[in-house]
C-alpha positions, 0 to 999 in steps of 0.5 A: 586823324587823332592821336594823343600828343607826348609833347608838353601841355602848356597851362598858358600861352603867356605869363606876363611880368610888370610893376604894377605901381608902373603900368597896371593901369596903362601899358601892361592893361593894354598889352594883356587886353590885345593879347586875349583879343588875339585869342592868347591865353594869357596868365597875369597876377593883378593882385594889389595886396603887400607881398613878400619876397618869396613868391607863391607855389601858385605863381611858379607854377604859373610860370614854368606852365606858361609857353612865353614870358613876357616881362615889362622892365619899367623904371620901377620894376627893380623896387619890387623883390616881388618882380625880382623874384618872379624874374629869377623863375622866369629865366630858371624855367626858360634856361636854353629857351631864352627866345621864349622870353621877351622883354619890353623895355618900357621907358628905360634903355636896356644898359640901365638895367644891365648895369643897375644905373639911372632911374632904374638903378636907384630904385634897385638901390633903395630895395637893395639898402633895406634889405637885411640877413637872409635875403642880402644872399639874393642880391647877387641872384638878382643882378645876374637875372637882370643882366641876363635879360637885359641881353635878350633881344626884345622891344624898346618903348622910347620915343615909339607910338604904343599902340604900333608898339603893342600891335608889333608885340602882338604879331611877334607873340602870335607868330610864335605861340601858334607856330608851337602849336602848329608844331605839336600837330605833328601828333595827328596823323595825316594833319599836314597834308589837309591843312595845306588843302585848306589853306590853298582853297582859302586862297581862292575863296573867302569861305570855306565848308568842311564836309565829311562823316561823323567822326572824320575829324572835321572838328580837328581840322577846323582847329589845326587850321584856325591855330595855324593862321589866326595869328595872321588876322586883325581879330579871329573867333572860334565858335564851337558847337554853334548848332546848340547856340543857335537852338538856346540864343536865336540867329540875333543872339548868335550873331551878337556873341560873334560880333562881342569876340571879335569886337570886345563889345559887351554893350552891343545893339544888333539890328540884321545883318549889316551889322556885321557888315558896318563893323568888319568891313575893313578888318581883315577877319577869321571866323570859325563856326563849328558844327553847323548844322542848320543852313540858315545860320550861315546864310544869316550871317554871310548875308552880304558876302557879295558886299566882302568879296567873298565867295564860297567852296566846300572840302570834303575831308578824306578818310585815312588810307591804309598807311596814316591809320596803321600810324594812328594804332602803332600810337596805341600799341606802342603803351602794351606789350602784345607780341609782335605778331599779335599787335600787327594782326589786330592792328590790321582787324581794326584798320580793316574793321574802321576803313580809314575813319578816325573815330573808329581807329581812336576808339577801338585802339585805345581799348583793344590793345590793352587785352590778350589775344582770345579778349580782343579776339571776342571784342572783334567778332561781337563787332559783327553783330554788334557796333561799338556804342561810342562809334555808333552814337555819333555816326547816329547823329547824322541819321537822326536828323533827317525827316522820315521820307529821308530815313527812309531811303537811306534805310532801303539804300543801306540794307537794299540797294548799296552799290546799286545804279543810281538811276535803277534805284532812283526809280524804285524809290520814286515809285515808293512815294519817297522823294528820291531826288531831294532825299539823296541829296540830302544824304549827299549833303550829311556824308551818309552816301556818296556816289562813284561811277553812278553807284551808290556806296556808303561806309561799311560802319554806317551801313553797320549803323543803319542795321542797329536802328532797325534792330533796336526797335525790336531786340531779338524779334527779326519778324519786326524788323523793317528790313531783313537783310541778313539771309541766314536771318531772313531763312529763319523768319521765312521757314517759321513764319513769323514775319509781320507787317513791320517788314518792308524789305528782305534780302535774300542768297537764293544760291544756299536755299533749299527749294521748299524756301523759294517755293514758300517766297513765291506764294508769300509775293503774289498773295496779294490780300497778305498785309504782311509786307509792302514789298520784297527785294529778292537778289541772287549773289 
């Protein structure tokens, strides 16, 4: 689902321009408070030292790496050639983007500052009379910025209630820093079509659960979506990793760090779960709580889910199809110069290798294109026996969490009994002591398995997962191995019997065994003292 974005890579959502003699302390303190409760990143210099009139490499940078502008025009603001000067790089940066520039006209009627009359006039003047040599040429510059903004639609405080006033600012801020955001989705091929799927469950239900393999783009997902629609809330929060929080902090000190997001309280006394209840019960509220892997953390905090009216579903995030992943590696082809031929036929190996999984399409993309064709050619074919690392660890996450009467079933469904009936193998596993019932589900529920007309199917890449645990318990020793699923593997440690007792499965293509093979199986299954193996698996292909 990732691709990397060509469009620009704002520092800021924000900069925000005032007097601070004006309103450091009331109106531009309050604006700048909302807008980084409403999760935008917002750049303001409060600094309170004696300035010049030339503003700092710093502070331009600031401002033509911020998205917006916004600039409270104060009664005040023309006495500063500081603010002035700010003003001239703001307007310079924006130029043809003027609807990135909002102007607040505090207290002050817009023809004032476009004619450099009242109030606001008089301050300009009294910079203007000090001024000497040099910095008269910049006068000129200056009357024509604040004639330019003060043509620009914005927002007047007279005679308005300010907290309705910052709250329309806020909305109209929101609507268009996330509306960008939105856009530079377009980068993350097949993004469009599952946030609308999102957006029309949430629709129905007050929560929803993102499902899907490792590596899928769930994380990814949860994003875009949140970006896309936590403009249209009261307050929002997006917790990242909550898995590790809870582990360090505890469901109370979890719970406290989500309440002091959305609420900005620093000094708050959490006692259980109507806590959340009391204090969100009438806010309209998205929370994001990502990587979530102990089902007691949700349970803890949707304890009273019924009380907000608030239901829940899950949404499976689907695999790429052939289409959206040759997109994602035409991103990564497109930086080289292979021939045309070549990049087509690996692009086809990698999609056909990843099977519409992102991570994979991300990882092996950005390294194979960049090498000739024998380099990658190699790369390829060392996949078969070998996983990429990066793939494999985070595919191995899932696994390493589950119990070992779990690891166990998905070891024999993996290397044994993939695409197998349910039932049939349900029954073999449940003669093994495993706990078929609750252990499917489990795998059911990390994405390791899934089933489709009573078959039991699992991605080829974390079935290649699976044989590499197996492997890496003892490199190079397949006599150890618990599982012997490769024939020509299995031949090899049959015919020099060196099988140990580490094996507890073998797979077997008796169509290309000789017969002194077979004969040699025979007797190895029905010698009933041999300690050698707990059971064998034999199916002719």
């Amino acid at each position: 689902m990732d691709a990397s974005s060509s469009c620009p890579q704002w520092k800021y959502d924000v900069f925000l321009s005032f007097r601070g003699e004006d309103t450091r302390n009331s109106f531009a303190a309050h604006l700048y408070d909302a807008l980084c409760r409403r999760g935008i990143n917002t750049f303001i210099d409060d600094s309170k030292l004696m300035r010049g009139q030339v503003i700092s490499p710093a502070l331009a940078a600031a401002i033509k790496n911020s998205m917006f502008s916004v600039v409270v025009l104060s009664k005040k603001y023309a006495s500063s050639g500081w603010c002035l000067e700010e003003l001239v790089k703001i307007l310079e940066s924006k130029t043809g983007m003027e609807e990135r520039v909002l102007p607040i006209f505090y207290n002050v009627d817009p023809s004032d500052i476009r004619k450099q009359k009242g109030e606001f006039g008089k301050a300009f003047n009294r910079l203007v009379k000090n001024l000497k040599g040099e910095k008269m040429e910049r006068v000129k510059i200056w009357r024509k910025a604040l004639t330019q903004v003060a043509n620009i639609a914005g927002e007047d405080s007279r005679n308005r209630h300010e907290p309705t006033l910052i709250k329309k600012i806020i909305a109209e801020i929101s609507n268009k820093v996330f509306s960008r955001y939105s856009s530079y989705d377009n980068n993350l091929v097949g993004i469009h079509s599952r946030i609308q799927e999102v957006e029309s469950l949430l629709s129905t239900v007050g929560i929803i659960g993102i499902c899907g393999i490792h590596g899928i783009g769930k994380t990814t997902l949860a994003d875009a979506v949140y970006k896309k629609i936590s403009h249209q809330f009261e307050c929002s929060a997006f917790l990242e990793n909550v898995g590790e929080d809870f582990r360090k902090q505890g469901l109370i000190g979890l719970q406290k760090h989500l309440i002091s997001l959305l609420v900005d309280d620093g000094n708050l006394n959490i006692k259980g779960c109507t806590s959340i209840e009391g204090r969100l019960r009438w806010t309209n509220v998205l929370i994001v709580l990502d990587n979530v892997k102990d089902g007691a953390i949700l349970e803890f905090l949707t304890a009273n889910q019924d009380s907000f009216g608030l239901r829940m579903k899950y949404y499976e995030v689907r695999l790429l199809n052939k289409d959206e992943a040759m997109e994602v590696l035409g991103h990564y082809s497109s930086k080289h110069k292979l021939p045309k031929d070549d990049s087509m036929d690996l692009s086809k190996r990698i999609r056909n290798y990843a099977q519409g999984l992102p991570l994979a399409l991300k990882v092996l993309g950005s390294s194979l294109f960049r090498l000739e064709k024998p380099e990658w050619r190699s790369h390829l074919n060392k996949l078969k026996s070998c996983p990429h690392p990066k793939i494999n660890q985070v595919l191995q996450i899932s696994y390493d969490e589950l119990d070992n009467k779990a690891k166990n079933i998905f070891m024999d469904i993996s290397r044994l009994f993939k695409e197998e009936d349910k039932d049939h193998v349900m029954e073999i596993l449940e003669a093994c002591g495993f706990f078929p019932i609750c252990g499917i589900r489990t795998l059911l529920d990390k994405s390791l398995l899934t089933i489709s007309n009573n078959k039991l199917e699992m991605h080829d890449l974390i079935q290649e997962m699976g044989m590499e645990v197996v492997r890496q318990k003892y490199p190079g020793e397949p006599g150890k191995w618990s599982k012997l699923c490769s024939p020509t593997y299995a031949s090899s440690v049959l015919k020099k019997e060196t099988v140990t007792e580490e094996v507890e499965g073998i797979f077997l293509n008796l169509s290309n065994l000789r017969e002194i093979y077979c004969t040699y199986i025979w007797r190895f299954c029905k010698d009933e003292k041999s300690q050698t193996a707990q059971s064998l698996h034999i199916s002719k292909l």
